[in-house]
Structures are given as C-alpha cells and as structure tokens.
N, C-alpha and C positions, 0 to 999 in steps of 0.2 A: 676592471679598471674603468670602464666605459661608464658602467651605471655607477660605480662611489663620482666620478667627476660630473655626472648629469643632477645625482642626489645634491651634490654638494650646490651647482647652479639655481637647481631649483628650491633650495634653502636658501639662498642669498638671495633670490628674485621675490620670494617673500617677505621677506625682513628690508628691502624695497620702497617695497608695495605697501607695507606697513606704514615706514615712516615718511615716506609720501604721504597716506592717508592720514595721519599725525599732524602734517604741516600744512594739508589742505583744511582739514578740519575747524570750524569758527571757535575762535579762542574769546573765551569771558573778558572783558576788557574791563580792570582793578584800575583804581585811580592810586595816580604816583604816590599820593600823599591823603593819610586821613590821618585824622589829632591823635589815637590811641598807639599808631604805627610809628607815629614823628618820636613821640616820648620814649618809645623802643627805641629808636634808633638812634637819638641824642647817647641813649644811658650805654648804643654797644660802642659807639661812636669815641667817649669816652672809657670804654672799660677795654678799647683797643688802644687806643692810645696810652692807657697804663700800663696794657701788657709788654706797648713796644718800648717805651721806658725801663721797664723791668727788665726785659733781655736784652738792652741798650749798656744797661747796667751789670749784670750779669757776663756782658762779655768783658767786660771794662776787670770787672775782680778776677775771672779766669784769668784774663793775660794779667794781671798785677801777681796775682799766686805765681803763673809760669816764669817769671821775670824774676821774682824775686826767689826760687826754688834755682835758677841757674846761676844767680848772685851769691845765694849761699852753698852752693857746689853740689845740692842734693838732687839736681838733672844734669842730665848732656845733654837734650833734649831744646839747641839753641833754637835750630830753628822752626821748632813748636813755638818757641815762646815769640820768636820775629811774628810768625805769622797769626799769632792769637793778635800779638798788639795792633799787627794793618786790621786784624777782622774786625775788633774793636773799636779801632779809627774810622773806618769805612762804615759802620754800622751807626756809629756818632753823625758821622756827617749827612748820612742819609735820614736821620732824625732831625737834624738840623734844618734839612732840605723841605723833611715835610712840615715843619712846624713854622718856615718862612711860608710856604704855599698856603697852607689854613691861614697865617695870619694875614698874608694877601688877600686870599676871600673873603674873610672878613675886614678889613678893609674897605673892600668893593662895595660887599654890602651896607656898609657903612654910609658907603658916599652916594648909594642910592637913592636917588628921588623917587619918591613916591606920589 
C-alpha cells in the first residue's frame, strides 16, 4: 500500500512540475486582430448567430407539436408540453437579450469618435 500511494505522489508531483514548466515557459504573443482572422470571425460570428436562431426556432415547433399533440388527445404528456413551452419562451427571451446587447455595441460603436 505504501509504495502504490508514494507512486501515485510522485506522478502527481510530475504532472506539477510539468504544468508549472508550461506556464513559466515564454508564450509567442499573436496579435488580437489580423484582416484574414477578422473575416473569419465576422462569417463564425454570424453563422452562430443563425444557429442560435435555428434552435431558437426549433424549440418554438417542438413545444407547438407538444401542445397541440395534447389538444388533440394523442399525449398525456401535459407537462412535457408546459415545459417545452417555458424552454421555448426562455430560449426566445435570451435571444432577444443578446440581440439588444449586440445592437447596443453597435450602437456604441456608432457613437464613437474617432
């Protein structure tokens, strides 16, 4: 028992040592921004923002299926459908949220002097 708990220490005090030497180690310093990285980022910038759209949307048709699957008597399944509809409400509002926030930034940006 003695030597698996000294092995086990002295693997840990490696792995340490390691990432000590990791965050000592001089790191390449990459600038925030270059022209080829920005156009990347603009196109993920928007291709997230459609995703979140998409499954913004997506929740919205589940709870409308569940909802209307218990109107026509083909679930019991009420409070699946309650809480599709909060998850959908809450998922909407949180889109809403970020899409005042961006249009704040810009905004800001807007009003910047240059």
């Amino acid at each position: 028992m003695g030597i698996d708990s000294m092995a086990l220490v002295r693997g840990d005090l490696a792995r340490i040592e390691g990432d000590a030497a990791a965050l000592i180690a001089p790191a390449t310093v990459q600038p925030a921004w270059s022209q080829n990285e920005g156009a990347q980022s603009a196109s993920s910038f928007v291709d997230s923002m459609k995703e979140a759209v998409r499954s913004v949307d997506a929740r919205e048709h589940q709870a409308a299926d569940k909802a209307a699957a218990v109107d026509s008597g083909n679930s019991d399944d009420l409070v699946g459908a309650v809480l599709a509809s909060q998850e959908a409400s809450l998922s909407f509002s949180m889109l809403m949220q970020v899409r005042n926030k961006v249009m704040g930034a810009f905004d800001e940006l807007i009003r910047l002097q240059l």
